[in-house]
DRENVEXLUM-33591 format. One record per residue: x, y, z of N, C-alpha, C in turn; residue in one letter. Coordinates in nm, 2 decimals. Layout:
<pts>
X,Y,Z,X,Y,Z,X,Y,Z,A
...
</pts>
This chain:
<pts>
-0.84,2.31,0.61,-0.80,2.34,0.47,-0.82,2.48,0.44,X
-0.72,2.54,0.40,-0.74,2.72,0.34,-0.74,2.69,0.23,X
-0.74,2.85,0.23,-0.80,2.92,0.06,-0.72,2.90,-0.05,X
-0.69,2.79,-0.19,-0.63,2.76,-0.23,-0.51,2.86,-0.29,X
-0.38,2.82,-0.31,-0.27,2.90,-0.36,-0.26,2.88,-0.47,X
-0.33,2.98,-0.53,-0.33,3.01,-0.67,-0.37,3.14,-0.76,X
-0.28,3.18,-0.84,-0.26,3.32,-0.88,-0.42,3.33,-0.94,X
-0.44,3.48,-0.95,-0.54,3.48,-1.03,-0.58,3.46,-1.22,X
-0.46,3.45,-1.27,-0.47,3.40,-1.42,-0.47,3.20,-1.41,X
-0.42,3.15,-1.30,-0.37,3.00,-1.30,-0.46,2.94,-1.42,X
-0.59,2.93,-1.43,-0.66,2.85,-1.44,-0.72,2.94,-1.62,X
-0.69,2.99,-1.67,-0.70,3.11,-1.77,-0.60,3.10,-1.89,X
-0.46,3.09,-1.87,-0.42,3.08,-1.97,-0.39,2.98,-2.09,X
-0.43,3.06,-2.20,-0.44,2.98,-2.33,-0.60,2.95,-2.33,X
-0.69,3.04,-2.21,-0.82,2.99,-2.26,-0.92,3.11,-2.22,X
-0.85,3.27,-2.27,-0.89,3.37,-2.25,-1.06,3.40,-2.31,X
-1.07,3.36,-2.42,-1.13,3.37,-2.49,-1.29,3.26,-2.50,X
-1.25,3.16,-2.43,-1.36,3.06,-2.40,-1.49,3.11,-2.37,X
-1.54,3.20,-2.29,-1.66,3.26,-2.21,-1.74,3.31,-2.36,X
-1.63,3.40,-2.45,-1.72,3.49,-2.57,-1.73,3.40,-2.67,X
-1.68,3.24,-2.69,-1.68,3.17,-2.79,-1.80,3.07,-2.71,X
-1.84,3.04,-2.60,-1.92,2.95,-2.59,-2.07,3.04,-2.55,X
-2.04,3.18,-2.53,-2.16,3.28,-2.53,-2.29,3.21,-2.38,X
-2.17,3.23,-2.27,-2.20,3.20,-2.18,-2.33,3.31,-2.08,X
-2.42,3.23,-2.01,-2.54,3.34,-2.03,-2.55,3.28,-1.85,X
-2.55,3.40,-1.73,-2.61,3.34,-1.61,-2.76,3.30,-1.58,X
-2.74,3.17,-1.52,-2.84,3.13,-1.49,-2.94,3.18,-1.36,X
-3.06,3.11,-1.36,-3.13,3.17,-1.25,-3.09,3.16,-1.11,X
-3.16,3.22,-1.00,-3.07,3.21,-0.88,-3.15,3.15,-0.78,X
-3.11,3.12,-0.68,-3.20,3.00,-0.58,-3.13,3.07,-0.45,X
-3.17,3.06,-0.33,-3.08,3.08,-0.21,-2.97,3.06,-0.21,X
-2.89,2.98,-0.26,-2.74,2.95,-0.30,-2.73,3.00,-0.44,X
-2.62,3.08,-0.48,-2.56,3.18,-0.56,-2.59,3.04,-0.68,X
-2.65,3.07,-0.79,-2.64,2.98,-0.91,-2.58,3.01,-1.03,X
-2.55,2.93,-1.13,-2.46,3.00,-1.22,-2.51,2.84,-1.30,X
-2.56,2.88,-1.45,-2.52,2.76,-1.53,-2.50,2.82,-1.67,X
-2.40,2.71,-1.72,-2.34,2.74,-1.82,-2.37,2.65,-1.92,X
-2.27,2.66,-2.12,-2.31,2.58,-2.20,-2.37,2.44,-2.15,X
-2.49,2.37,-2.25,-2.53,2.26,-2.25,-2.46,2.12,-2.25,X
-2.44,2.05,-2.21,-2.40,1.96,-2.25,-2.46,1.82,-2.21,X
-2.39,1.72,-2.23,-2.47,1.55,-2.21,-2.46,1.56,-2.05,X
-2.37,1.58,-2.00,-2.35,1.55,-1.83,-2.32,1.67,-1.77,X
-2.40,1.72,-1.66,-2.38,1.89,-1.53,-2.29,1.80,-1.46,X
-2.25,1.95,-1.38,-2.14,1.95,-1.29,-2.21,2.01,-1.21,X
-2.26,2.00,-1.07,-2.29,2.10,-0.97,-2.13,2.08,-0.86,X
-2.11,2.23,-0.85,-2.00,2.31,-0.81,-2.05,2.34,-0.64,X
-2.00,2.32,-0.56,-2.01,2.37,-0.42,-1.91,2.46,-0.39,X
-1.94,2.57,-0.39,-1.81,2.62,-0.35,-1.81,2.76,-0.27,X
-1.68,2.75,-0.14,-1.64,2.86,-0.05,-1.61,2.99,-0.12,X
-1.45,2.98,-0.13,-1.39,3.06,-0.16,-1.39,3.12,-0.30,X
-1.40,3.27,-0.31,-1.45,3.36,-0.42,-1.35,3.32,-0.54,X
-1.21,3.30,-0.52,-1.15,3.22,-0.64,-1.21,3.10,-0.73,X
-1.28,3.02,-0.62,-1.30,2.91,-0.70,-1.38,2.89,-0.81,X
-1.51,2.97,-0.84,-1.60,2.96,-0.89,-1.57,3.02,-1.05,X
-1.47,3.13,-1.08,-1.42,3.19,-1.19,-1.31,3.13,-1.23,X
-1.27,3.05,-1.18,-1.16,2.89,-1.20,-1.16,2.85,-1.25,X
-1.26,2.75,-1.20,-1.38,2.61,-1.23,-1.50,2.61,-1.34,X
-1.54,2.74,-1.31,-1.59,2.76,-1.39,-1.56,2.80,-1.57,X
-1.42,2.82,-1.59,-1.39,2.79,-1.66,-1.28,2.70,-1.68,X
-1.30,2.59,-1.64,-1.21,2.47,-1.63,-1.34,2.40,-1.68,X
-1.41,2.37,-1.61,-1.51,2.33,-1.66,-1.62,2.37,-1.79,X
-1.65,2.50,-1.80,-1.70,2.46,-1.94,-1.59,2.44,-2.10,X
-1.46,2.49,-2.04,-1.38,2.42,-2.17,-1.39,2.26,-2.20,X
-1.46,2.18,-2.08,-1.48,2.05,-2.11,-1.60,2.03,-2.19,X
-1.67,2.11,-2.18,-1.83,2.15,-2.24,-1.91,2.09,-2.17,X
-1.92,2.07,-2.01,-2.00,2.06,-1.94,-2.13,2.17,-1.91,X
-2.24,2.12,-1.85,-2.31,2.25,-1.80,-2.28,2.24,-1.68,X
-2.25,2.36,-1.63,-2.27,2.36,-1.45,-2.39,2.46,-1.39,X
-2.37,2.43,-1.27,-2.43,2.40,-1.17,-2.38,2.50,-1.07,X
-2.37,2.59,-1.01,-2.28,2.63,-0.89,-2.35,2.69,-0.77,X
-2.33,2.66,-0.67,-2.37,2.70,-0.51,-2.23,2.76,-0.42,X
-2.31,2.82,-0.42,-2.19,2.93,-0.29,-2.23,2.90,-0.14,X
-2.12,2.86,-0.11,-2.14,2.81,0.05,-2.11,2.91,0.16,X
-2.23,2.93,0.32,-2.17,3.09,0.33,-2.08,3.03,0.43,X
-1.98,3.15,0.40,-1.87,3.08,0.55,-1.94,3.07,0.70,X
-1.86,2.96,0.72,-1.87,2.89,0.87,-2.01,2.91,0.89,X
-2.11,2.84,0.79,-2.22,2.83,0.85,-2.27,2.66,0.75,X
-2.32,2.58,0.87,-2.39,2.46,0.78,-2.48,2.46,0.68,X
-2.50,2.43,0.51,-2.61,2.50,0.50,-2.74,2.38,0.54,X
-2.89,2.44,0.54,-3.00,2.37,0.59,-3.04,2.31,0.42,X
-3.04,2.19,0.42,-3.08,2.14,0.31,-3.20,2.07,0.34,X
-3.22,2.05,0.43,-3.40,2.01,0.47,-3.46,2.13,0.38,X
-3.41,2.23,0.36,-3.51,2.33,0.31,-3.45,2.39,0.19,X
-3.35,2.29,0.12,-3.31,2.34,-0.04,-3.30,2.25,-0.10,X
-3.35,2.26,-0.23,-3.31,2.17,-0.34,-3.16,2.12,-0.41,X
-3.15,1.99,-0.43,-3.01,1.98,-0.49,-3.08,1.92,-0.62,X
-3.01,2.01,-0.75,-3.07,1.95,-0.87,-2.96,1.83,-0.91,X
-3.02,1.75,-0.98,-2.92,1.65,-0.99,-2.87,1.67,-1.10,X
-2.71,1.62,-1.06,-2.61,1.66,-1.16,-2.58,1.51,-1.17,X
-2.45,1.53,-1.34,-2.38,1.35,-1.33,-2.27,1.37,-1.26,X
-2.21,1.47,-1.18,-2.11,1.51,-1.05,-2.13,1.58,-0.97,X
-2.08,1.58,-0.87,-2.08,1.73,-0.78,-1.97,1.73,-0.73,X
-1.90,1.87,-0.75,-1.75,1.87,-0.71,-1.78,1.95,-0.59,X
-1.75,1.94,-0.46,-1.78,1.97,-0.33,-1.62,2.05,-0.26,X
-1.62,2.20,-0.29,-1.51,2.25,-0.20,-1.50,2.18,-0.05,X
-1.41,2.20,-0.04,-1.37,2.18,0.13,-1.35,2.28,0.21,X
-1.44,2.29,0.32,-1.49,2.37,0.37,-1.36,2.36,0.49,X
-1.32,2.50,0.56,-1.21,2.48,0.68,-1.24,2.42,0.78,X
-1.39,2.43,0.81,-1.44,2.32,0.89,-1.49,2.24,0.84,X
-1.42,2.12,0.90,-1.48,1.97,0.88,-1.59,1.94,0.86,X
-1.67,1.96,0.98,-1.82,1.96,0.94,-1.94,2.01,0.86,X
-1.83,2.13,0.81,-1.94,2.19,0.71,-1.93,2.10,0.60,X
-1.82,2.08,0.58,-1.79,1.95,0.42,-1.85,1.82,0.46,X
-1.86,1.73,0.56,-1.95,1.65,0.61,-2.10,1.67,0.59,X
-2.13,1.79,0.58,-2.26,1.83,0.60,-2.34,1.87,0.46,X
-2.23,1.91,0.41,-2.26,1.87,0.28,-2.27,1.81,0.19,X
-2.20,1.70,0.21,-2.18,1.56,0.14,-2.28,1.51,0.21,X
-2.31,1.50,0.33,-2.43,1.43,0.32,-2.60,1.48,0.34,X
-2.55,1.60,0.26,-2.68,1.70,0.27,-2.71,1.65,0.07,X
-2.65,1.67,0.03,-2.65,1.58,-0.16,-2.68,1.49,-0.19,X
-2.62,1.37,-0.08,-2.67,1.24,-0.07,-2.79,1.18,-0.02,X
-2.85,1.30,0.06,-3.02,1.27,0.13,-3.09,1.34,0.00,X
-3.07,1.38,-0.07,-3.13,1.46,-0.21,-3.10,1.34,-0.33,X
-3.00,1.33,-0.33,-2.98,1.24,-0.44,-2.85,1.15,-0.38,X
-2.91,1.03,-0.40,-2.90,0.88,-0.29,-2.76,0.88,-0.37,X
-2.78,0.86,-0.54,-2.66,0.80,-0.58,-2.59,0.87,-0.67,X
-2.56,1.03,-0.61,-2.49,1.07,-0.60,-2.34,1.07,-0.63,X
-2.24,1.13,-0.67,-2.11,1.04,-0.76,-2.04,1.25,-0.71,X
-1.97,1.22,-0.58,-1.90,1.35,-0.54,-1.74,1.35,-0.52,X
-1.70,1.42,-0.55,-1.56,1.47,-0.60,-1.52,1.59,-0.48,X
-1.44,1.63,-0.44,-1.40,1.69,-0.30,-1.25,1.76,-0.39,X
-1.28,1.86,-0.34,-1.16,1.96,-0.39,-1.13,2.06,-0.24,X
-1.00,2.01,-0.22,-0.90,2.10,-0.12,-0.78,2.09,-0.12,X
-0.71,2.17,-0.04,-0.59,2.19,-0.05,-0.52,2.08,-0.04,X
-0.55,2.02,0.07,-0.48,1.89,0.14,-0.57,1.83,0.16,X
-0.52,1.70,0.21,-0.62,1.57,0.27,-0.50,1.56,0.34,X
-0.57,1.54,0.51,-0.47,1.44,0.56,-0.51,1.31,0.55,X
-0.42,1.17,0.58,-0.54,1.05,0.60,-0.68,1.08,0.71,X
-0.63,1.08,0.76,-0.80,1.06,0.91,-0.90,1.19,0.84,X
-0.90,1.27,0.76,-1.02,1.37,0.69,-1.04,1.35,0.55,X
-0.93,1.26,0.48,-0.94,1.17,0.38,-1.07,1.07,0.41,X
-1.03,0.96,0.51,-1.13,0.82,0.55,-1.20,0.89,0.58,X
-1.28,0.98,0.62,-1.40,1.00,0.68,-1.49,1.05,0.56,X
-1.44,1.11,0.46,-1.50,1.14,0.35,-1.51,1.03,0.28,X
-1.40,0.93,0.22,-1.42,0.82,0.19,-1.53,0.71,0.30,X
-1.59,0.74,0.37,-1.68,0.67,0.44,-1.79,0.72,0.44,X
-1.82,0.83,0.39,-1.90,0.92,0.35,-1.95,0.89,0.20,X
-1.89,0.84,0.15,-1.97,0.80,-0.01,-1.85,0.84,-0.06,X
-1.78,0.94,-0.11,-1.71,1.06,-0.18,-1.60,0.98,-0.27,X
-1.61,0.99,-0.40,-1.58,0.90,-0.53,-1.41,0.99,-0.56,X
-1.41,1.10,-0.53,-1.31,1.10,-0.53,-1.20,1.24,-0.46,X
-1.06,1.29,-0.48,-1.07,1.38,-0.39,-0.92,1.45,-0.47,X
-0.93,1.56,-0.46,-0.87,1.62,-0.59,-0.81,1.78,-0.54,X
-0.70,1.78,-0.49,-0.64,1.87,-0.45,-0.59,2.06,-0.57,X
-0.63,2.18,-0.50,-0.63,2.26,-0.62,-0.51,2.25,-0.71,X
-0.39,2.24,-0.64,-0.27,2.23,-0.75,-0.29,2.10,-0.86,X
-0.35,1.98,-0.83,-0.41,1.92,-0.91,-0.50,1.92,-1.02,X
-0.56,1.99,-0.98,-0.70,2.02,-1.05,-0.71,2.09,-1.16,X
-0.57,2.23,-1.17,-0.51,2.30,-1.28,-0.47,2.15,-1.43,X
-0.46,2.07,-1.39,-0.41,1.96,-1.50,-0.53,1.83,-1.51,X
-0.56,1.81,-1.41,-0.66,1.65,-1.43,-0.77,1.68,-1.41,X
-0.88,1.80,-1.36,-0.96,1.79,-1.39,-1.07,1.71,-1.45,X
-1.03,1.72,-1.59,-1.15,1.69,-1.70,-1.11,1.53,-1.68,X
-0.98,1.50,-1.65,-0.99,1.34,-1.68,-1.04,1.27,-1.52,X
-1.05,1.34,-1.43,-1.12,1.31,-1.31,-1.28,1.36,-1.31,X
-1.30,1.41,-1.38,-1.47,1.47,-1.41,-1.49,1.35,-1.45,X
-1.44,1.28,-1.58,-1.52,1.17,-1.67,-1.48,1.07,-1.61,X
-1.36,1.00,-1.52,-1.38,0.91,-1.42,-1.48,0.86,-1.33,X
-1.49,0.95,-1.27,-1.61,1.00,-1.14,-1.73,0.98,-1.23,X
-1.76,1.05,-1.34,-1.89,1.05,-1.44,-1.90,0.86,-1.48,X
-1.79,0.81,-1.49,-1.75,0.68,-1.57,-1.77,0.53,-1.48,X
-1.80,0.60,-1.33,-1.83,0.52,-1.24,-1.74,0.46,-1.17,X
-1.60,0.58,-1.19,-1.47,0.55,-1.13,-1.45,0.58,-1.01,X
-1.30,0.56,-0.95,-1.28,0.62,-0.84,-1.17,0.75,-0.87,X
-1.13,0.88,-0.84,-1.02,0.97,-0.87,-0.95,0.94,-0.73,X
-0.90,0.87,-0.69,-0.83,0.81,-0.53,-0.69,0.79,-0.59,X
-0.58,0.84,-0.50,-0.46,0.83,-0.52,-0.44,0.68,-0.48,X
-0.36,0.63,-0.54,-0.33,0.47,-0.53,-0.28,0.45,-0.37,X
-0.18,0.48,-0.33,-0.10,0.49,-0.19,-0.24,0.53,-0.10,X
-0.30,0.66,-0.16,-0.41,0.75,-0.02,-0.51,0.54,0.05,X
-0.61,0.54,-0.10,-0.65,0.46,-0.10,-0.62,0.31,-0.05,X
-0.52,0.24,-0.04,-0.43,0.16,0.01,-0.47,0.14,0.16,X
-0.39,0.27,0.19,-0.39,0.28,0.33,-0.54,0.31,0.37,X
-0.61,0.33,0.32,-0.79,0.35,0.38,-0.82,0.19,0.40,X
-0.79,0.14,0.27,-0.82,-0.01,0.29,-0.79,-0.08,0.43,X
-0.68,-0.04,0.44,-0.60,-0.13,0.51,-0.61,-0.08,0.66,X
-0.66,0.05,0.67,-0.73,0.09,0.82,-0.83,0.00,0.88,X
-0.93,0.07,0.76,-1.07,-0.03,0.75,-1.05,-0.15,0.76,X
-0.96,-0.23,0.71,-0.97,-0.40,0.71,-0.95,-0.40,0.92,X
-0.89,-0.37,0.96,-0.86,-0.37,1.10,-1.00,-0.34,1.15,X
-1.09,-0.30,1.12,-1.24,-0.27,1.22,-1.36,-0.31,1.14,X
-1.38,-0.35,1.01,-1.44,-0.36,0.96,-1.47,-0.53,0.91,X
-1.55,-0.64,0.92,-1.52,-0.77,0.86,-1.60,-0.75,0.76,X
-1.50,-0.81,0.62,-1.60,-0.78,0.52,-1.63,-0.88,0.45,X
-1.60,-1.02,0.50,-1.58,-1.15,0.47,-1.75,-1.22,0.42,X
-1.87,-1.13,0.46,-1.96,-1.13,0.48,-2.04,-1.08,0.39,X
-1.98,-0.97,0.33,-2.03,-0.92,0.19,-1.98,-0.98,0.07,X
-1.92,-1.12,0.08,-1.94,-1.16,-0.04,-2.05,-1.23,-0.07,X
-2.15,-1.28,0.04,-2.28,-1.35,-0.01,-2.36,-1.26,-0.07,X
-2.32,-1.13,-0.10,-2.40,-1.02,-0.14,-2.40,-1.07,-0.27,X
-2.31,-1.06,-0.30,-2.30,-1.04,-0.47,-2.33,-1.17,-0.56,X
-2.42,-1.12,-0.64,-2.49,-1.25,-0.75,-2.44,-1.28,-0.83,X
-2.46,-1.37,-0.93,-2.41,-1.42,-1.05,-2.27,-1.48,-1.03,X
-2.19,-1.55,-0.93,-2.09,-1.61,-0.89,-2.14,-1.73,-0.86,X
-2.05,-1.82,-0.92,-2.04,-1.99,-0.91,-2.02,-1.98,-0.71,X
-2.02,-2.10,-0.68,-1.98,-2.14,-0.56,-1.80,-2.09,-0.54,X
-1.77,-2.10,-0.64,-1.57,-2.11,-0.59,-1.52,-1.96,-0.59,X
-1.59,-1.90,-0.70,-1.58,-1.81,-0.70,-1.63,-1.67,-0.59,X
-1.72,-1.72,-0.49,-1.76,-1.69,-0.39,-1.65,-1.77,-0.29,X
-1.63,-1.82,-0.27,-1.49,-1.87,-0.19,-1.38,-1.76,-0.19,X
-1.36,-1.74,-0.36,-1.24,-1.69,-0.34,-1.30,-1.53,-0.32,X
-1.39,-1.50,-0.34,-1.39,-1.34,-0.30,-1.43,-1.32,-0.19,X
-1.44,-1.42,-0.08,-1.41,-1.40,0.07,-1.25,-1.42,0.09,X
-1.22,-1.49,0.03,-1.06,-1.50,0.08,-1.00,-1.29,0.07,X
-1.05,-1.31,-0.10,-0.98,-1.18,-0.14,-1.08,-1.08,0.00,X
-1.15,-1.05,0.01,-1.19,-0.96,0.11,-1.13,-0.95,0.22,X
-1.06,-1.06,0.29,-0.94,-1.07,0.37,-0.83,-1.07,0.37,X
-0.84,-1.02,0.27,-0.73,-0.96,0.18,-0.57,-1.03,0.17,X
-0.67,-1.17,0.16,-0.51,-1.27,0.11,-0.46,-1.27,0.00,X
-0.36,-1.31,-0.03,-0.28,-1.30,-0.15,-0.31,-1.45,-0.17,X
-0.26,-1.42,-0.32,-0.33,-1.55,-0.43,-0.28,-1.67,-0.41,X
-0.18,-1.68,-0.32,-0.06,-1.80,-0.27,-0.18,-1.86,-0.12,X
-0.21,-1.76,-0.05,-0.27,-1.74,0.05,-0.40,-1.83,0.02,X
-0.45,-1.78,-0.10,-0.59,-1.83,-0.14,-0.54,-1.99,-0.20,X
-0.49,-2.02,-0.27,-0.43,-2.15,-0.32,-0.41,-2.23,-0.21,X
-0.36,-2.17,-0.09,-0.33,-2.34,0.01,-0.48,-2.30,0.11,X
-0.60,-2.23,0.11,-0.69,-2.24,0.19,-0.77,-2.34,0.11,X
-0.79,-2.28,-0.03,-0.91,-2.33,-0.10,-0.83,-2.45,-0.16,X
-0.74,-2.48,-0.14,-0.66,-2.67,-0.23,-0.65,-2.63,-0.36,X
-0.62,-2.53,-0.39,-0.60,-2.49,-0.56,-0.46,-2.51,-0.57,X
-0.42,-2.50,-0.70,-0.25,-2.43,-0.71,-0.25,-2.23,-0.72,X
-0.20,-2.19,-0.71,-0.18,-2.05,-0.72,-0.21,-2.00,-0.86,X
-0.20,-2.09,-0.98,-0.21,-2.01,-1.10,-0.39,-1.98,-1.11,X
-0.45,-2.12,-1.09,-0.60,-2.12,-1.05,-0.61,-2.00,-0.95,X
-0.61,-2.03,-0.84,-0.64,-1.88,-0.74,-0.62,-1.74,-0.84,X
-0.54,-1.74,-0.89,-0.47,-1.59,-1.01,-0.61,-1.55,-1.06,X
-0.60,-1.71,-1.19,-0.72,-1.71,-1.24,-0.85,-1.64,-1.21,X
-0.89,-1.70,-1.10,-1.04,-1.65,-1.02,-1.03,-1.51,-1.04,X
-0.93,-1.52,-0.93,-0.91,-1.34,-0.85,-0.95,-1.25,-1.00,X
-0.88,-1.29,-1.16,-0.88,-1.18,-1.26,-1.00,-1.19,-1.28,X
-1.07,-1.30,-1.31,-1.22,-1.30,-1.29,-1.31,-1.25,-1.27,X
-1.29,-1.25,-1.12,-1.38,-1.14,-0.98,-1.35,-1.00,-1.04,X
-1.23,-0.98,-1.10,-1.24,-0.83,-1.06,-1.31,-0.82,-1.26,X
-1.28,-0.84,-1.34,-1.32,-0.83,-1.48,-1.54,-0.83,-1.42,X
-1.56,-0.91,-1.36,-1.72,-0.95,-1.32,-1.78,-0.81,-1.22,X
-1.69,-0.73,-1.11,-1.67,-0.62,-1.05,-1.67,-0.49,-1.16,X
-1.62,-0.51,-1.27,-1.57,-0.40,-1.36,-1.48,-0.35,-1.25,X
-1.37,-0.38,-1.20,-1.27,-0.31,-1.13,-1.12,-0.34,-1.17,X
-1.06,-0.26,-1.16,-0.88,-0.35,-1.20,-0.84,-0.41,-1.13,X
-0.83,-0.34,-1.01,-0.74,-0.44,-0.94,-0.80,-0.46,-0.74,X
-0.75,-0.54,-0.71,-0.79,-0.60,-0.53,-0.86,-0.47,-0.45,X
-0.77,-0.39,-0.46,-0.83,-0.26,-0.37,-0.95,-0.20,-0.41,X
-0.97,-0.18,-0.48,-1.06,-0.12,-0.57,-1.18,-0.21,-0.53,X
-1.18,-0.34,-0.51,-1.28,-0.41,-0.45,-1.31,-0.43,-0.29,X
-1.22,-0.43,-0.28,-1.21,-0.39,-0.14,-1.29,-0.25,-0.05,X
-1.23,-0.15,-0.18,-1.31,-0.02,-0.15,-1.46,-0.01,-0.14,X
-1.47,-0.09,-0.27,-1.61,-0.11,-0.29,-1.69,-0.20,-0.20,X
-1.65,-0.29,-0.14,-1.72,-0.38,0.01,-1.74,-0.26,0.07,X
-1.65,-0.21,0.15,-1.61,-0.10,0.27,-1.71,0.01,0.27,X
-1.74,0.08,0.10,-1.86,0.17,0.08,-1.98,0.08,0.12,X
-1.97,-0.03,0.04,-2.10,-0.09,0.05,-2.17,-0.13,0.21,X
-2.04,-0.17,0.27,-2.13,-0.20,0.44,-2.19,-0.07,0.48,X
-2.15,0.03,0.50,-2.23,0.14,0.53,-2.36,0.21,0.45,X
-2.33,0.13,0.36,-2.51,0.15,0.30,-2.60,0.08,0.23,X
-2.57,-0.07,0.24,-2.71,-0.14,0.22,-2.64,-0.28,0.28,X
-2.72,-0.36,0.29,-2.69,-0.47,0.38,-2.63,-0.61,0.26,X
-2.60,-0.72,0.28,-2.52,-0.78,0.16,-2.62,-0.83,0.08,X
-2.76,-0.92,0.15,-2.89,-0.97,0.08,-2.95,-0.85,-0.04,X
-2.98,-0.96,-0.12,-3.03,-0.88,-0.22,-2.97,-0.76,-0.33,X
-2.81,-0.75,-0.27,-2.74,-0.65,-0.38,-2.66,-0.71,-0.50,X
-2.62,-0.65,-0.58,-2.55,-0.71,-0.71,-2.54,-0.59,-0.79,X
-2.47,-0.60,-0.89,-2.45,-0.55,-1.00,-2.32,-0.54,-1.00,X
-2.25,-0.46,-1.08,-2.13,-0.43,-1.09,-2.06,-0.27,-1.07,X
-1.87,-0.24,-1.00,-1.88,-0.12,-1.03,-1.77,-0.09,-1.14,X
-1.73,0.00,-1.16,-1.62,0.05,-1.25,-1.57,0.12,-1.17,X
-1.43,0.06,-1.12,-1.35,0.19,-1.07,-1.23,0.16,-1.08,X
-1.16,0.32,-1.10,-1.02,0.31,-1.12,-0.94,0.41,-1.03,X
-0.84,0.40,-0.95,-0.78,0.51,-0.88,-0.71,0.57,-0.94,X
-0.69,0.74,-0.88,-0.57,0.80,-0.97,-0.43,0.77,-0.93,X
</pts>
């Protein structure tokens, strides 16, 4: 991933003026470059490479009236987080580093600091296979720069909202990888507060049958199967199949099915 294509006004116009109206004051500094800005209910901590990004974002972000947060990452080097603090924010937007592993390494240098962490990945591109690996990685959602000039704020308060910012199609196809190596049939005994049938059917759905599919296993008619499935996902807080799906997929890789529950909120972009 390179240095994003974008002019130096991109992210400025019509909001020249923001910095002397919100009487923006730098914050203290730590081994990573810090920067925090107006107060607000929810931080943003900013990871970021490249010298554009940070006079961007930074005002992309506090026109939302967030506070941030920002770390400068040095090039092509991992940073050592055994030996730095990550303050906890209610996001962290994590540049994408040209090497893979530095962005790996930081995502899961945030996550050994703060377990439940809610991170956002900004680059140029995703291919699929550096897409799934970050999605395997925890990473809530993934937000390309030409994007980010426009959806930002509504991907900040997603992500903040307990969403997912995942392109419908990108997302899809992760599912549908993972369903080929992953059996997730097994994390439906995880989840509490389900009747017996309804545990039925969110193993079927984790095999990702269709509702016709679920009707001649379980001896229902299909409108019943419908039924459930809106159910499951209204009891999930999720909209729709994948989005549950995603959420098993996160979940096998970090706690085991006994003993979990609750619900999530997620929505793709």
């Amino acid at each position: 991933m390179g240095a994003p294509a974008l002019g130096p006004n991109r992210f400025y116009r019509g909001r020249m003026n923001t910095r002397e109206h919100l009487g923006v004051a730098p914050g203290s500094r730590n081994p990573l470059t810090s920067v925090m800005v107006a107060a607000h209910r929810s931080t943003v901590g900013l990871f970021w490479c490249h010298p554009l990004v940070l006079p961007q974002f930074e005002q992309l972000i506090s026109d939302g009236g967030y506070r941030l947060l920002a770390r400068r990452l040095e090039a092509n080097r991992i940073p050592d987080f055994a030996n730095l603090s990550v303050p906890k924010a209610s996001v962290y937007i994590v540049e994408a580093h040209p090497q893979m592993p530095v962005t790996e390494a930081v995502v899961t240098g945030i996550h050994a600091h703060q377990a439940t962490a809610r991170i956002l990945v900004l680059g140029e591109r995703f291919s699929d296979p550096t897409a799934f690996a970050l999605l395997r990685l925890g990473v809530k959602g993934l937000l390309t720069y030409t994007e980010a000039a426009r959806t930002l704020p509504q991907a900040l308060q997603t992500v903040i909202g307990s969403g997912l910012w995942i392109g419908r199609a990108l997302l899809s196809r992760f599912v549908d990888a993972a369903l080929c190596t992953v059996p997730l049939r097994i994390y439906a005994t995880g989840y509490e507060g389900l009747t017996r049938r309804e545990r039925q059917v969110l193993e079927a759905v984790l095999e990702n049958l269709s509702n016709k599919e679920i009707a001649l296993r379980l001896q229902m008619s299909e409108r019943t199967a419908k039924f459930h499935v809106s159910n499951l996902l209204v009891k999930h807080g999720v909209r729709r199949r994948t989005d549950l799906l995603f959420r098993a997929l996160q979940d096998s890789g970090t706690r085991r099915p006994e003993g979990s529950g609750g619900s999530v909120s997620a929505s793709a972009a």
